[in-house]
C-alpha positions in Angstrom: 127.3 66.9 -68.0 124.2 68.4 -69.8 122.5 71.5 -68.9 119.1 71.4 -67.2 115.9 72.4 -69.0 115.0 76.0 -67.8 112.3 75.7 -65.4 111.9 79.5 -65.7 110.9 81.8 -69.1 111.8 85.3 -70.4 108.9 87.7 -68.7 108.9 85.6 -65.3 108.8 86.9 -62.0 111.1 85.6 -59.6 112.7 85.6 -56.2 116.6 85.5 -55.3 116.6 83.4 -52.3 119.9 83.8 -51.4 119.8 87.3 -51.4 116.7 88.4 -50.5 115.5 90.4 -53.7 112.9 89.7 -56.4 113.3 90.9 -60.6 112.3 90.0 -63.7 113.8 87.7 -66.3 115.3 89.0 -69.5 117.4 86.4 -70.7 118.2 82.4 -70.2 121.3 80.5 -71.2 121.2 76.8 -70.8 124.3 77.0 -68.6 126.4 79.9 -67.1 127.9 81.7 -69.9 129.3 84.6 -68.0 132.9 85.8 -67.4 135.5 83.3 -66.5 136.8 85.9 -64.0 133.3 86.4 -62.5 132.6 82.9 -61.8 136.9 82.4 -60.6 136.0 85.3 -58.1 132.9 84.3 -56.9 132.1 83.0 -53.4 133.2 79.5 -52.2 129.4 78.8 -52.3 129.3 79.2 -56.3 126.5 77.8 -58.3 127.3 74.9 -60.9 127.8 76.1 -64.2 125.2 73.1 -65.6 122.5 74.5 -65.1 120.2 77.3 -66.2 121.4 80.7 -65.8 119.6 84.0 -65.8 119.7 87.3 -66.9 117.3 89.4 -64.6 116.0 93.2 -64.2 116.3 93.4 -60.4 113.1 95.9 -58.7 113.5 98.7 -57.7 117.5 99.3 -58.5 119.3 99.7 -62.3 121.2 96.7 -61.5 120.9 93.7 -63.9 122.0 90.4 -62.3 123.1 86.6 -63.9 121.9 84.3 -61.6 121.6 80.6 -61.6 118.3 78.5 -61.7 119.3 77.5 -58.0 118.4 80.3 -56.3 115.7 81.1 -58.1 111.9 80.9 -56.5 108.9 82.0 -58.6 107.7 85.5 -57.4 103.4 85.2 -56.5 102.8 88.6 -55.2 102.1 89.7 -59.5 103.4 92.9 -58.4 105.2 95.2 -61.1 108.8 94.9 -60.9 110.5 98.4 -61.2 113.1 98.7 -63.2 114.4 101.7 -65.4 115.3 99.0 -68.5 111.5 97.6 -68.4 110.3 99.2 -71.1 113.1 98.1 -73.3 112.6 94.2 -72.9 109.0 94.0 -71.4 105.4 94.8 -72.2 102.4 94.1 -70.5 102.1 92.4 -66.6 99.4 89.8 -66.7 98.8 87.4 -63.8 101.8 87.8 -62.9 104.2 87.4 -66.1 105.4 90.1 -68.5 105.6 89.6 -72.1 108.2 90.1 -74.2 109.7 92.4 -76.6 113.3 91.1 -77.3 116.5 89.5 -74.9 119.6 91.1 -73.5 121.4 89.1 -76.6 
């Protein structure tokens, strides 16, 4: 099975539907590239590995969290995401996207 074409990009705002919190995205891999012991432990409800995945700063927390594509929902509020790591990955918001410095890689 191939992986998906991202529908998201680095700098993007977006929403976790599943559990109710919004963050910015640092990294893409085509498909889930995370632990083996993450996805073995993860709930019954798992994601499919083919398919994007996402690195993302979450707001307002330290946390950084791998999701994939989805449960992922395009954030329109264009408000800043806060996020201690920002400055690090992310420049400038404009109209609702950051741009980019480097990737979690």
């Amino acid at each position: 099975m191939r992986a998906q074409t991202a529908h998201f990009t680095l700098g993007d705002i977006v929403w976790h539907s599943g559990n109710d919190y919004r963050g910015v995205i640092v990294d893409v891999d085509p498909e889930f590239e995370g632990p083996e012991d993450w996805y073995a432990d993860a709930s019954a409800q798992r994601p499919q590995r083919h398919q994007p995945w996402y690195s993302l700063l979450v707001d307002n927390s330290e946390h950084v969290a791998y999701v994939a594509e989805e449960n992922l929902e395009a954030d329109e509020s264009e408000e800043p995401v806060n996020h201690p790591a920002m400055a690090s990955f992310l420049g400038e918001l404009h109209h609702g996207r950051y741009t980019v410095h480097q990737t979690l890689n």
